[in-house]
Phi, psi and omega in degrees: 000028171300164187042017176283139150317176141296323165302287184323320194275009169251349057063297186294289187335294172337291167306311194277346157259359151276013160253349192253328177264336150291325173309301169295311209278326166287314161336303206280334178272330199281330194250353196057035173078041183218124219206104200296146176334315164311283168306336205275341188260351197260322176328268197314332194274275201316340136002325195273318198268315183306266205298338175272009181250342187262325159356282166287288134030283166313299202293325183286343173243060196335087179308347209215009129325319176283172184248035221337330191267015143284346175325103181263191172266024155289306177309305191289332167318295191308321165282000209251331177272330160300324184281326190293306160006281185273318211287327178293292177335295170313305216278300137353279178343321199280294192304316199285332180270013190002093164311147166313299246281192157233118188297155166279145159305288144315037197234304171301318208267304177289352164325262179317327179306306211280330177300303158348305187268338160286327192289325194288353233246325188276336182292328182297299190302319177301329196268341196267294167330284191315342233237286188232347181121145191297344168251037175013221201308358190262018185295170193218017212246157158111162174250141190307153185199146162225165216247155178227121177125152201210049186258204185276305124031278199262340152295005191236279223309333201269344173286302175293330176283333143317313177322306202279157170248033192242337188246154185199096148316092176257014184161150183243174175211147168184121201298310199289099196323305188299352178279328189304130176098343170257180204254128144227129201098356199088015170219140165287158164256137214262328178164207193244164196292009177255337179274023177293330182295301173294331166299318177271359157250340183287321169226059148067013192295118151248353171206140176236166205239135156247123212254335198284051198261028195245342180296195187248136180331337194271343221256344190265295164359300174302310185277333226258011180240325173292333177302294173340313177284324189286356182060074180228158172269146158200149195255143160254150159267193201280183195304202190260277170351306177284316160280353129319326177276347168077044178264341168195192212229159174276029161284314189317037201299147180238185169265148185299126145284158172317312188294001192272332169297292199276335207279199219186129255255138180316149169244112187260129196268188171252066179309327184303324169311315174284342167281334177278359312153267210241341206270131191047054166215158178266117190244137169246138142230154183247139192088015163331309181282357190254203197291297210274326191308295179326267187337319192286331184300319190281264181036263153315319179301327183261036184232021165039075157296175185286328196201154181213111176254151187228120164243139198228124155299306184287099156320283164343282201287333166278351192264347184301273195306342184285307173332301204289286202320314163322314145299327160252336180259112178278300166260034153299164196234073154242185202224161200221118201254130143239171215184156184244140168279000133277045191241107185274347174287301155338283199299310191308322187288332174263326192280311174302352198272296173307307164075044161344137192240319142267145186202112163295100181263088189263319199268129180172158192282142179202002153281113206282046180208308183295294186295003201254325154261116176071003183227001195304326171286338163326260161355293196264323174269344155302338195257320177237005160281341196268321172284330158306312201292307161321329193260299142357291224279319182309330194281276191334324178239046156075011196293165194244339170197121189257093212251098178254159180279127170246188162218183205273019208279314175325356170256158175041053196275130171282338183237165188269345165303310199277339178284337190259297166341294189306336185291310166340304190307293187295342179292346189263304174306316186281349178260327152031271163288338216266355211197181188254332147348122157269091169272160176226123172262122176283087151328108171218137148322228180259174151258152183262133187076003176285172185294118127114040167263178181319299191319290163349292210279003192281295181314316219273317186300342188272324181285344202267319190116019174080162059251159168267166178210133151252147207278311045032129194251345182236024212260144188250146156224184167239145176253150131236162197280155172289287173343307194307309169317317116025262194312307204248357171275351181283297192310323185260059178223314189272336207252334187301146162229022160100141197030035166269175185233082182268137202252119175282139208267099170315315184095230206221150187280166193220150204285139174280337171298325173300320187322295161256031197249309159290326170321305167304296181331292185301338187266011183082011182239180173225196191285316212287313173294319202243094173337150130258136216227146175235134229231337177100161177283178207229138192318164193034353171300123171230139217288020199211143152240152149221163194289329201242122165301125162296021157244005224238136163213175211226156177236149174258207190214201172256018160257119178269014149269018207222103145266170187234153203251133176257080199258147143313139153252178179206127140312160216311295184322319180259335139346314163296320168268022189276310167321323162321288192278342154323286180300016233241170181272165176278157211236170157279160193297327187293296166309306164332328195260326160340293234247323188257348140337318212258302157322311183225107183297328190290329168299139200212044181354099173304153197260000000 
């Protein structure tokens, strides 16, 4: 018995007198509390024997290990076998040591019920105390809070939410009719989720919790705009994904994010297909450090490639990601490249060295303003010299499937970013036939929260104390979570068999001014705090993207976000020149917009 606590020696104490008040309390009931002279004394002697024997019993099914204000029905299972235990123990005891005197029978038999319910009854009564106060939900300490959702979810959150003294839980909203009017946890559900407005002036409600993270996005989408209306704060608990994986618990409550708005239903992949795909074969990206590169590596990571090369331009944005990956995959085996994707003796030397089997081509220049000014032969020769030399460098050392990211800037292009993407495309489609390489392109819109989108610099302006300024009152983009993205350039890197062009199902595009207008919102603020200024578009900005060429129509596939784009092809003769001019002295922004005239009939330079 080394190292016993103090809790534990008041725990043992605890058992031992309550076994010394079960013991007495069957007499005193067996006799009708008047417990003749004789028994009363026989009570005691046997007492000596009683209590050091369930005493131990208790300690060999450790009884005394546990915590009481965690006390579950695992304890009472544990208490409830230790007393039938020690009752048998006794009742053997008697027999072998055959006393003058005789226990009454009923005395043995009531023992144990009353002992049972004091031990189990004071650990409960102890856990109910620790938890909410001897008058549970009805405490008045905490700011009134109502939970919207009335699920499993929101039955764990309502437990948790009992603990606390920052909270007093008054009420569940839940659309299932049949749920109305009962109790869980001891609170009721008060009605359905359009009756938040009325609750929340009836009691005085300033802030709700949304419990829903197994519904579907239009169904969270929904409440989190009735939170709005009702002019309420409101806290989420984490996604479904996160609480299945157990990375965190539905205690965790967050602030609504933009993606709780924008983001969109899990995206279901073929892992058995992606394990075969990525688990124990060296996989590369190139743009390792950037928004979509970072991701596709944690991703990638968890299906335990053999190798993971991560190539980067940037020191910096690779020594970030070498840091995260190490704290979270510990045994991953991957190696940190830095490399220009046009240095083609660089790309040749990791690929002979390493011997990639797949390869994610994420790196490239994509700020479309940045690129549109002082930088445009930058832009065409990174994106599309860089991506040949890369794609080249793939055929020649076996890569087996070569997966470039394009964006949805590559249609219609207005700019000099979206054209050299689009050029990206065909060099990766005219190499095709030539080599056993399969390429494949992803098309997609923005992502939320990647480096040098709106959001960032939206948060940053909110914070400053505005104006936020868009460029445009009429101007749309399309959205997606980066992980979906992610998510769904793996899937069309495994389902592609070489020159397709899969175009991602976006969902319907959004005003950037609503955009930022919920932004205000989530911050607790309002139009009145935070200006909006609209600034005029912007060099190559145009007020639409779209997915699709207007000679372009799409097949679908058996994912149902992922078509595939039936794009104009070009042959070997214009490849060569177009590399010619790649490979060129550097030109002005001008000639450059000249010059992809001539390339892309569909480029149409905004003025």
């Amino acid at each position: 018995m080394t190292n016993v606590s103090f809790r534990t020696v008041l725990a043992v104490a605890h058992d031992a007198i309550a076994a010394i008040l079960a013991w007495s309390f069957a007499y005193l009931l067996r006799f009708n509390f008047d417990v003749p002279a004789n028994f009363s004394a026989e009570m005691l002697e046997t007492l000596a024997w009683i209590v050091p024997l369930e005493m131990l019993v208790f300690w060999q099914f450790k009884l005394y290990q546990g915590i009481w204000r965690y006390a579950s029905t695992a304890d009472l299972r544990r208490i409830f076998l230790a007393v039938v235990l020690s009752a048998a123990a006794i009742s053997l005891l008697f027999l072998m040591l055959q006393f003058k005197f005789v226990v009454p029978r009923t005395v043995l038999v009531l023992n144990p019920m009353l002992l049972m319910l004091i031990m189990g009854g004071s650990r409960f009564i102890y856990r109910l105390w620790k938890e909410q106060g001897l008058v549970g939900g009805m405490r008045l300490n905490g700011e009134p809070v109502l939970v919207m959702g009335a699920g499993d979810a929101a039955v764990s959150l309502a437990k948790e939410l009992a603990k606390s003294s920052h909270w007093q839980l008054v009420g569940f909203l839940d659309d299932n009719r049949q749920s109305h009017g009962r109790t869980l946890n001891g609170i009721r559900v008060l009605g359905d989720l359009t009756s938040l407005s009325k609750w929340t002036e009836r009691l005085s409600i300033k802030q709700v919790i949304i419990a829903m993270p197994s519904s579907s996005h239009q169904q969270r989408k929904r409440a989190i705009q009735l939170c709005n209306t009702a002019k309420v704060s409101v806290l989420t608990v984490p996604s479904f994904d996160d609480l299945m994986s157990g990375k965190v618990s539905v205690s965790q409550l967050r602030a609504i994010e933009l993606d709780d708005l924008l983001g969109r239903d899990p995206v279901i992949l073929d892992t058995a297909g992606l394990h075969g795909l990525l688990t124990r074969q060296v996989v590369m990206v190139t743009g390792a450090g950037g928004s979509i590169g970072s991701e596709l590596c944690r991703q990638i990571a968890r299906y335990s490639p053999a190798k993971l090369m991560l190539y980067e331009q940037s020191e910096f944005a690779l020594y970030t990601l070498e840091q995260e990956l190490k704290a979270t995959f510990p045994a991953l085996n991957f190696i940190c490249l830095v490399g220009d994707v046009r240095d083609a003796a660089r790309v040749a030397e990791v690929m002979q060295l390493h011997q990639p089997a797949t390869l994610f081509h994420a790196a490239a220049y994509k700020h479309v303003p940045m690129m549109e000014q002082h930088n445009a032969w930058q832009a065409i020769r990174n994106n599309v010299l860089g991506t040949w030399t890369i794609a080249r460098a793939a055929q020649q050392f076996g890569v087996t499937k070569f997966v470039m990211i394009s964006t949805d800037k590559a249609v219609n292009p207005t700019n000099v970013m979206g054209a050299s993407k689009r050029l990206a495309e065909l060099v990766c489609q005219t190499l095709q036939p030539s080599g056993s390489t399969r390429f494949i392109m992803v098309r997609f819109g923005n992502v939320l929260g990647s480096t040098g989108s709106v959001i960032p610099k939206f948060r940053a302006q909110i914070a400053h104390g505005g104006p936020i300024t868009v460029t445009h009152p009429d101007i749309t983009r399309y959205f997606m979570s980066i992980p979906e993205a992610a998510q769904l350039v793996l899937q069309a890197g495994l389902m592609g068999q070489g020159g397709e062009i899969f175009v991602l199902d976006m969902g319907q595009p959004v005003k950037i001014v609503d955009l930022a207008k919920d932004l205000i919102r989530l911050s607790g603020l309002t139009e009145d705090d935070i200006k909006i200024e609209f600034s005029g578009l912007r060099p190559g900005e145009k007020l639409y993207e779209e997915l699709l060429a207007d000679n372009e129509h799409t097949l679908p596939t058996p994912h149902p976000k992922l078509r595939i784009a039936q794009a104009q092809l070009a042959d070997e003769a214009w490849l060569k020149q177009l590399l010619e001019w790649t490979t060129a002295a550097s030109m002005s922004d001008e000639d450059v917009r000249n010059a992809l005239r001539g390339w892309l009939p569909e480029y149409q330079p905004s003025s």
